[in-house]
C-alpha positions as CSV (number, residue, x, y, z in Angstrom):
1,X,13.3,-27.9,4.6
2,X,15.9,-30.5,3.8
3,X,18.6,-31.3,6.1
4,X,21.7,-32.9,5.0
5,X,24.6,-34.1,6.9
6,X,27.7,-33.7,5.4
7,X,30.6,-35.9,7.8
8,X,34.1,-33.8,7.2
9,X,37.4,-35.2,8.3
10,X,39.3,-31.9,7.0
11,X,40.4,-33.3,3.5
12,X,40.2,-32.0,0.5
13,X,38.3,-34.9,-0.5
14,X,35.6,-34.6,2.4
15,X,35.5,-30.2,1.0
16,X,34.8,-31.6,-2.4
17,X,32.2,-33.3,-1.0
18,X,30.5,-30.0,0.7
19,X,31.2,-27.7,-2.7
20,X,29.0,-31.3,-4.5
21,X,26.6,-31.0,-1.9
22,X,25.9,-27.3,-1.7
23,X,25.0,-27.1,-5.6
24,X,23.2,-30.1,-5.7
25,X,21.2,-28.1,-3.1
26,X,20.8,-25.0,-5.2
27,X,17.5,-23.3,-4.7
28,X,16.2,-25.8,-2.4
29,X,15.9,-24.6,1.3
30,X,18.5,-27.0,3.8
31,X,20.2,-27.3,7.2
32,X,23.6,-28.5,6.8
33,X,25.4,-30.3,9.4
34,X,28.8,-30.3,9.0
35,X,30.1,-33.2,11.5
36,X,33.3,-34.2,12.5
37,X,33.4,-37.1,14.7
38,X,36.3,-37.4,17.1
39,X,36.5,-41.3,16.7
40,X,36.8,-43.7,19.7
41,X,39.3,-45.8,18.5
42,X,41.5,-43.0,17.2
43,X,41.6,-41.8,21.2
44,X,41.9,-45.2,22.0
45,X,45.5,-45.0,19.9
46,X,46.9,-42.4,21.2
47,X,46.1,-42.8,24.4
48,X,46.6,-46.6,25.3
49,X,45.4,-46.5,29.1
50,X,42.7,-44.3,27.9
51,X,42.2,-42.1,30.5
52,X,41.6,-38.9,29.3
53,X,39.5,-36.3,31.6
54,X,36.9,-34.3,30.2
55,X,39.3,-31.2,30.1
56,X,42.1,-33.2,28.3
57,X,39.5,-34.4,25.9
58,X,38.6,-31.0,25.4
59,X,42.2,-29.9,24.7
60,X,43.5,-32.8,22.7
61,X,40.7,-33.0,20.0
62,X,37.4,-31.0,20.4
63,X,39.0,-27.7,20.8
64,X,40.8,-27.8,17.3
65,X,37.8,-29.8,15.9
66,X,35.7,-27.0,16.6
67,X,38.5,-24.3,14.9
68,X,38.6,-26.8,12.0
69,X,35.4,-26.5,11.5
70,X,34.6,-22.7,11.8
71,X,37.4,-22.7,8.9
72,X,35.3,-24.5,7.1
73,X,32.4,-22.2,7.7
74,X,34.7,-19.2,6.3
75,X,35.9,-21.2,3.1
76,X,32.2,-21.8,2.7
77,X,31.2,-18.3,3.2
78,X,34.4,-16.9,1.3
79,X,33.9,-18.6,-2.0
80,X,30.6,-17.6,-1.9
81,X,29.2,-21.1,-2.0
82,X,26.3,-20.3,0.4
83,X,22.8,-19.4,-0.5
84,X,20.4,-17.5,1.8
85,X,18.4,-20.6,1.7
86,X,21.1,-22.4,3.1
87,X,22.1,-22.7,6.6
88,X,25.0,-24.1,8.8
89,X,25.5,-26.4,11.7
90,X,28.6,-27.7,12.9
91,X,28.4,-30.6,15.5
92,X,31.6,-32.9,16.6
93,X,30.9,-35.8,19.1
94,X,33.3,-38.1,20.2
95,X,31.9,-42.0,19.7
96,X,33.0,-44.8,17.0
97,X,31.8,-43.6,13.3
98,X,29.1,-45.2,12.4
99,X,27.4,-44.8,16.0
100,X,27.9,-41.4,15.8
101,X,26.6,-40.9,12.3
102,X,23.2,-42.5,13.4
103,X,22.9,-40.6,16.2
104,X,22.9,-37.8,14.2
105,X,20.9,-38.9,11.5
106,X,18.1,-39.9,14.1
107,X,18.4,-37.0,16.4
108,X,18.9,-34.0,13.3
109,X,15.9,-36.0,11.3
110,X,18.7,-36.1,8.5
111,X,16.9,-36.7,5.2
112,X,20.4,-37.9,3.3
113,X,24.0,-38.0,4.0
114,X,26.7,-36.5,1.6
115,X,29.9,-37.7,1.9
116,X,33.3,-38.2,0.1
117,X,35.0,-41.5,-1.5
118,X,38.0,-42.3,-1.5
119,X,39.5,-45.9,-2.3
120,X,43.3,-47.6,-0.7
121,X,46.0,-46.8,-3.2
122,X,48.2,-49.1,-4.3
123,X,48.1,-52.7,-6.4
124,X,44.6,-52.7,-5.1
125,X,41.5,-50.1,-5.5
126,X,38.5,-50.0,-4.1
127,X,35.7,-47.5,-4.9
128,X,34.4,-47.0,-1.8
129,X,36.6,-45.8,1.3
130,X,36.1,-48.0,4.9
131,X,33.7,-44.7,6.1
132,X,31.3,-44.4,3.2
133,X,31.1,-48.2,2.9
134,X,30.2,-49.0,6.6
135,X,26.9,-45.9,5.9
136,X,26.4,-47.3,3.4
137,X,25.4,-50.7,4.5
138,X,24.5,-50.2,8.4
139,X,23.0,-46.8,8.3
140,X,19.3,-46.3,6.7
141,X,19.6,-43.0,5.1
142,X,19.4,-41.9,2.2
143,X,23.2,-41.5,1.4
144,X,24.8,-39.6,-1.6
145,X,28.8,-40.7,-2.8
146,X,30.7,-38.5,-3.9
147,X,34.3,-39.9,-5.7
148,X,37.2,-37.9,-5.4
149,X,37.4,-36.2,-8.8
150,X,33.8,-36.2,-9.1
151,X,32.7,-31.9,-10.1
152,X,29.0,-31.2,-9.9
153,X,27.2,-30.9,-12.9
154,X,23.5,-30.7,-13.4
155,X,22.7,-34.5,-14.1
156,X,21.0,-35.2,-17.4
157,X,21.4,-38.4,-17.5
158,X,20.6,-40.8,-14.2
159,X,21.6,-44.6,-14.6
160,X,19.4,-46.5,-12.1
161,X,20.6,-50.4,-11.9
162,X,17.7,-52.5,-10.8
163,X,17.0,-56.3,-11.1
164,X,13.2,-55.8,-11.0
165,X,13.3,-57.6,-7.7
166,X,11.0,-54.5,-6.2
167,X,11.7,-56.3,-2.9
168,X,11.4,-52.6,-1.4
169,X,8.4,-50.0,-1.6
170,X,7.9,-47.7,-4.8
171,X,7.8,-45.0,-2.6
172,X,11.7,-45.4,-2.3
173,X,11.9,-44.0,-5.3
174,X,10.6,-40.7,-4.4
175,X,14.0,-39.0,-4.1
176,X,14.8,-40.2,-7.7
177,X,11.8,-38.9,-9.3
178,X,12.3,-35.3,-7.2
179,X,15.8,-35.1,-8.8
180,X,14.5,-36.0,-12.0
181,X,12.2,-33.2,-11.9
182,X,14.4,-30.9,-10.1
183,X,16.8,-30.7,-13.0
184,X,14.6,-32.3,-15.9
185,X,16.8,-34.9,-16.0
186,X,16.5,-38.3,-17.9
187,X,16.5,-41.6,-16.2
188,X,18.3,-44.9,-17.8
189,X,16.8,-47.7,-15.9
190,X,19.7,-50.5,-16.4
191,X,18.7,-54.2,-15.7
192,X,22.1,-56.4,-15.6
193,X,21.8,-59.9,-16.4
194,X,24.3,-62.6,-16.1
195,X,23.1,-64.6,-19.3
196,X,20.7,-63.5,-22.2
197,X,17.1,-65.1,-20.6
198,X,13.8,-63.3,-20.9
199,X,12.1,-61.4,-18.3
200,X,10.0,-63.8,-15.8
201,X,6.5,-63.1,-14.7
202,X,7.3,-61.1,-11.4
203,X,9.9,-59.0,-13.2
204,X,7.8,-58.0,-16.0
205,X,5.3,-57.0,-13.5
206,X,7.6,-55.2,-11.5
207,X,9.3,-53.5,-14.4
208,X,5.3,-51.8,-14.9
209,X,5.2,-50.8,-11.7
210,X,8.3,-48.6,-12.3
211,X,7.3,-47.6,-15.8
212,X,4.1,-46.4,-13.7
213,X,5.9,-44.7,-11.2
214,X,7.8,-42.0,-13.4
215,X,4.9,-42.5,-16.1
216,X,5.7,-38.5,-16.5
217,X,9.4,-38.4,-16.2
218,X,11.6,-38.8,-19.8
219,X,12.5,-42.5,-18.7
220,X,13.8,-45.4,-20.9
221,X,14.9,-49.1,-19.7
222,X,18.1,-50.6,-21.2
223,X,18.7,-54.4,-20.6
224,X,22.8,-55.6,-20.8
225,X,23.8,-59.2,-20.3
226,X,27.1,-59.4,-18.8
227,X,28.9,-61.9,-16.6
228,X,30.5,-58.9,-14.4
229,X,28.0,-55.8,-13.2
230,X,31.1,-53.5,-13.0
231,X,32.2,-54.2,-16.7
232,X,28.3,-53.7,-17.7
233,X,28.0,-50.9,-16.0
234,X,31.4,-49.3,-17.3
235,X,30.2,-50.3,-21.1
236,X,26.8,-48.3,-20.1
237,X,28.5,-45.6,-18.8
238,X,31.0,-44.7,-21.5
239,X,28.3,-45.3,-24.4
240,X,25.8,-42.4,-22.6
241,X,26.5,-39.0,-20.5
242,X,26.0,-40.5,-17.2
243,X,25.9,-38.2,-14.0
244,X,24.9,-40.1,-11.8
245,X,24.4,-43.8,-10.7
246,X,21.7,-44.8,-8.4
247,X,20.6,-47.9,-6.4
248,X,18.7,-49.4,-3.5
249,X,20.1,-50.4,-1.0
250,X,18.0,-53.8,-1.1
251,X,19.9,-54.6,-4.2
252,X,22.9,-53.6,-2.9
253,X,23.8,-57.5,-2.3
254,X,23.2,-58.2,-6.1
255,X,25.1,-55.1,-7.2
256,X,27.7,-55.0,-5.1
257,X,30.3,-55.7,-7.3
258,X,29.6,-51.7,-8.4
259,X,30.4,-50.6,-5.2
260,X,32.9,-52.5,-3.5
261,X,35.0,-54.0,-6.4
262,X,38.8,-54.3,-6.2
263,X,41.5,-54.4,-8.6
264,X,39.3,-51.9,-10.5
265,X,42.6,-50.6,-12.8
266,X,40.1,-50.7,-15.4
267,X,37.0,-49.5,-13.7
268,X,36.9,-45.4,-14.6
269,X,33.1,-44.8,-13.1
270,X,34.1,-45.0,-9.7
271,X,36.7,-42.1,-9.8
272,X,34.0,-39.3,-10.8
273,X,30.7,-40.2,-11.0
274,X,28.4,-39.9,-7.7
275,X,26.0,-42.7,-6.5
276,X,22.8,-42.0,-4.4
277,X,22.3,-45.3,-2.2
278,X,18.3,-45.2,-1.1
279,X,17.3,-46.7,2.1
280,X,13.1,-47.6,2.5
């Protein structure tokens, strides 16, 4: 049994995450938790003295939390999105995000988060909203990102950027090689480099120890030498039919140009294809 929190703010974009998450899902037996977290320093805002009882709490934001989200329960059940496998938790709590996020991953035994993306508008983009980028980075879980225009597909193809650091266990992996074999999928294991040099010692070791690791999965390793990950990645992208782009997040400091990029004008990836973030 999986269990799979799904953070839900009401939007459309946060929705688009749950319809992504539910037929990723298919067929396999989960708890969803469908949280909506009642943030501290939204309270904080409206009420500067910040002295709300428990019953004016209550009124002011749990209350129509709670409605919100047995609407969302019906729009589930009504588009007949729902599987008997499946089943549904709704949770708010009132705390700062991220807090409240790894309470629930902790307390729920959440095995990965699904969440929306959705980057500032304006001169500057970014791929990643303030909320997915903060789990991201300061929550270890498993975390899948799902961009705005992003429509679920059964992935073929899987790009999986890694700099053959291995500075993380194989057994990371695991969720990788479950997916691959979930949807016989293919896995494109892209290794960015900065200027056209050979592999050293470690790396060639570590690149066997990945070649051992999905020894039975349809795998191949593709090596791009680019000054800019994001442009690499984008050429990568475009020249195969990529459904999804994974990393780990000990790498994320070396790849984070893919994630949290600006000015991206140019940068196409980020606006509908998902990336799974894996946490040891």
């Amino acid at each position: 049994m999986k269990n799979i929190l799904l953070p839900t703010d009401f939007s459309e974009n946060s929705w688009n995450a749950i319809n992504y998450a539910i037929a990723f899902f298919e067929n396999v037996e989960c708890n969803f938790y469908l949280l909506h977290v009642i943030t501290v320093n939204a309270m904080v805002l409206e009420e500067p003295n910040f002295m709300l009882d428990h019953n004016t709490l209550d009124d002011l934001h749990t209350k129509p939390a709670k409605q919100k989200l047995r609407g969302l329960l019906q729009r589930i059940s009504k588009q007949a999105l729902h599987q008997e496998n499946h089943k549904f938790y709704t949770l708010t709590d009132y705390n700062f995000f991220i807090e409240s996020v790894r309470k629930t991953v902790e307390e729920k035994q959440i095995d990965m988060i699904v969440m929306g993306t959705k980057g500032a508008s304006g001169l500057e983009k970014y791929i990643l909203g303030t909320n997915t980028a903060d789990i991201i980075t300061k929550v270890k879980c498993n975390t899948l990102a799902i961009p705005e225009n992003s429509k679920f597909v059964r992935p073929k193809e899987i790009a999986f950027a890694n700099d053959f650091s291995l500075s993380h266990n194989l057994q990371v992996l695991q969720p990788i090689s479950d997916i691959l074999k979930r949807f016989q999928s293919s896995l494109r294991v892209v290794h960015i480099k900065k200027n056209n040099t050979d592999l050293n010692d470690d790396e060639k070791k570590n690149k066997e120890l990945i070649e051992d690791f999905f020894n039975n999965k349809d795998y191949s390793f593709h090596y791009l030498t680019n000054k800019k990950v994001e442009d690499a990645i984008q050429c990568f992208v475009e020249s195969r039919d990529i459904n999804m782009i994974c990393m780990v997040a000990k790498n994320l400091n070396y790849f984070q140009q893919i994630l949290f990029h600006s000015k991206i004008e140019k940068i196409s990836y980020h606006t509908d294809i998902p990336f799974l973030i894996l946490h040891k």
